[in-house]
C-alpha positions, 0 to 999 in steps of 0.5 A: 419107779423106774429110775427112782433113786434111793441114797443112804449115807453111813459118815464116820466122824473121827472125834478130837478126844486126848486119848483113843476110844478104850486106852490111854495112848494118845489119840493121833496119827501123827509120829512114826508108824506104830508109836502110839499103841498098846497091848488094848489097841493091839488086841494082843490076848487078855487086854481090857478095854476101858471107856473112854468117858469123854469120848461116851459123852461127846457121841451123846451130845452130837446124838441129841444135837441131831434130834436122836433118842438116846437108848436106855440101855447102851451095848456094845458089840464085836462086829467080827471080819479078817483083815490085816489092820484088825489085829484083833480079828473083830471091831468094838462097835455098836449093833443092838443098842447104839447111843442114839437112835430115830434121829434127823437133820434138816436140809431144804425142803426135806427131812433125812431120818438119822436112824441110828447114831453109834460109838465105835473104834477106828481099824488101823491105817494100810499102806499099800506099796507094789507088791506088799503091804504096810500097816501102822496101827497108830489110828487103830483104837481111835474114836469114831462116831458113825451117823447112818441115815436112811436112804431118803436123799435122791441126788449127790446135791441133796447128799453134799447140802446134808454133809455141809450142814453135818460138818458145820453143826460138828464144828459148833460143837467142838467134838470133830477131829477135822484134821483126821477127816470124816469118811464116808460110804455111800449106798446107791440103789437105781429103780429098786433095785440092789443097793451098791455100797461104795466105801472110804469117800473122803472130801465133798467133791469126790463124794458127788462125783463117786455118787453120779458115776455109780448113778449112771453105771447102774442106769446103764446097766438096768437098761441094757437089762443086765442086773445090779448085784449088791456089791461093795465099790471103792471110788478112784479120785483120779478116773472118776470111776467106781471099781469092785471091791468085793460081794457085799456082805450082810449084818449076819455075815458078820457075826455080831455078839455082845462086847463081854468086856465092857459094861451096859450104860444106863443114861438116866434123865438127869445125866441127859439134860446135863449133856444136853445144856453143852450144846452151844446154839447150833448153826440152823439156830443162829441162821434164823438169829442173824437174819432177824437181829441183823436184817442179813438175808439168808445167803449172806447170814448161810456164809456167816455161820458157816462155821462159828468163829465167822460167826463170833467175829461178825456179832462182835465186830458189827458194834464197831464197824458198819454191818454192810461192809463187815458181812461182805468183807467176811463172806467175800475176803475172810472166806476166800482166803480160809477156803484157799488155805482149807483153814477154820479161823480158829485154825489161823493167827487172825485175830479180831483186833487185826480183822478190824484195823485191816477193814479201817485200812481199806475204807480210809483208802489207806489200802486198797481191797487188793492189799487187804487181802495180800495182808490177810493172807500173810496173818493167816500164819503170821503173827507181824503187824499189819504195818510190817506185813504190808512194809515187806511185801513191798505194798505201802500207798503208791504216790501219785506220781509213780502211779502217773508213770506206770499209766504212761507206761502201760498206754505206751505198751499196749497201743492196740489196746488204747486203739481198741478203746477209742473204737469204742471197745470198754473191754480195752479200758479194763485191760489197761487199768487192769495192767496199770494195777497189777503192776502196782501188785494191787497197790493202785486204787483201780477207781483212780487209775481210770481217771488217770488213764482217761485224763492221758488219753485226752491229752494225747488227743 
């Protein structure tokens, strides 16, 4: 009990409305400071806020998705506290009856309880210069959807392995705004002792790296028998150290009363079922899917579903091109250059007839596995032929000959390598196929380059 940890996670989830939670201006960030604003998400004196249906909808749909029950009766409420990018003074939000409550989600030998899952508006954006302060209300009145779980996690791996699978089961549904970016507090209690709440963490790995460090300093400090005070942190991505906020408050701190603006929603039964045939077969689902129709292990089919247009490109393609290489291509290839550009697929200009030339490419030995992905990387943004990508950037098939000259090129540039080799050093013959392919920019097939790097040393002997 001792060193017991106890982690609970509060993730707002911006949603990918048009418009903003309870007006029409358009929901985004984008543009000049200020420009997509008005007298409702202003909170200027008499404005009405409306609802937003679609956003409504969505909310109930990720609540049932994550196993929730939705309320009979939904309330909104003002959570009331002073800060400058609340030009209201309170935030419409959720406290007595939220959308969805008593929920969970899955991760590897362990359920998290979701206890509560809630609609609310996003305050406004502030910008701090040396000695003043700016503020652009363009995100205030933005939808958001806050998912609290208990504190049932007892490290950062079991909080970032939740997450992923949050962010992947969002992507199937097509509600998350992924460019706006998910934030998340973290509450971190250490031998049951007070819980520290660290606020605004966005990203996976400063995430675990707040999460850790908070860990240690409270360890730290329970064992030099000082006392953990509850208290609100923000992390610093560039020291990798938790600094105080402030105290932290409590609900009653905030002093939360009914929204008398806005109606009570009544779901009943048949509108729930309505909003639960919308949701699509999540990712969890899938996993099992593939592995059994597909004989994929659990790694590989993890990779795949990772987000769905993976998913959807692999179960289309694996009619047309061998299951074996289209699962590695995708999981090693397509996902190397998605994460470099931090891109979804459906982010991109790839498309499927392009994914399956690229691969008919490389398997004829047309390409080499290098140039399939210099090219990959080209159609991330461009709409060229693969015939004119691989013409400009200067990697069409070498002929022998050249590849021959740049072989006895290289064995001349690097004798102690080939001295390294003949003393029975292997390392020295990758260095030299390594130095023949990249100065072919990958174009060399690496296979034939050692033949070739083999058959001139003999000839030397």
């Amino acid at each position: 009990m001792k060193d017991k940890i106890k982690i609970g996670l509060e993730i707002h989830v911006p949603l990918n409305t048009r418009t903003k939670l309870f007006c029409n201006c358009k929901n985004s960030e984008e543009g000049k400071p200020n420009q997509n604003v008005c007298e409702i998400c202003l909170g200027m004196p008499g404005a009405k806020p409306r609802l937003n249906k679609e956003a409504f909808d969505k909310s109930v749909i990720l609540a049932l998705a994550l196993n929730c029950k939705i309320n009979e009766k939904i309330i909104f409420s003002r959570k009331t506290y002073f800060y400058p990018d609340l030009p209201k003074n309170f935030q419409i939000t959720q406290y007595e009856n939220p959308v969805g409550i008593s929920g969970f989600l899955g991760i590897k030998n362990k359920k998290i309880t979701i206890t509560r899952l809630q609609l609310e508006e996003d305050p406004g954006r502030l910008q701090h210069k040396a000695d003043y302060s700016l503020v652009d209300y363009n995100r205030s009145g933005v939808p958001l959807v806050e998912i609290v779980t208990s504190p049932d996690f007892e490290n950062s791996e079991q909080v970032i392995e939740f997450i992923q699978k949050m962010i992947s089961i969002l992507d199937y549904l097509n509600i998350y705004n992924r460019h706006a970016g998910f934030r998340v507090d973290v509450n971190i209690s250490v031998g049951g002792g007070n819980r520290v709440e660290i606020k605004n963490i966005s990203g996976t790995k400063p995430i675990q790296k707040a999460i850790n460090f908070e860990i240690i300093r409270q360890k730290i400090k329970l064992k030099k028998g000082e006392k953990v005070e509850q208290q609100t942190m923000h992390f610093d991505n560039e020291t990798g150290k938790t600094f105080l906020s402030r105290k932290k408050e409590t609900e009653e701190d905030y002093g939360y009363i009914y929204e008398p603006d806005l109606s009570q929603i009544e779901l009943d039964k048949k509108e729930i079922e309505r909003l639960k045939k919308r949701i699509p077969e999540l990712p969890f689902q899938r996993l099992e899917r593939l592995i059994n129709e597909y004989s994929l292990t659990e790694s590989e089919a993890h990779v795949i579903i990772l987000e769905k247009s993976t998913a959807d490109l692999f179960e289309s393609l694996s009619k047309e091109i061998d299951k074996n290489i289209l699962k590695n291509w995708i999981a090693v290839t397509l996902r190397k250059v998605l994460n470099y550009n931090n891109l979804k697929l459906s982010e991109t200009k790839i498309t499927k007839e392009k994914v399956k030339e690229l691969i008919s490419l490389q398997e004829s030995k047309k390409i080499t596995p290098r140039v399939a992905e210099l090219v990959l990387r080209e159609m991330v943004s461009n709409d060229d032929s693969i015939e004119k990508i691989i013409s400009r950037l200067g990697l069409s098939k070498m002929e022998n000959r050249d590849v021959e000259n740049l072989v006895t090129s290289v064995l001349k540039e690097n004798k102690l390598a080939v001295e390294d080799y003949r003393n029975g050093k292997e390392k020295a013959l990758q260095f030299l196929v390594g130095q023949v392919v990249m100065k072919t920019k990958g174009r060399a097939n690496a296979i034939k380059v050692k033949e070739e790097i083999l058959e001139k040393l003999k000839k030397i002997n």
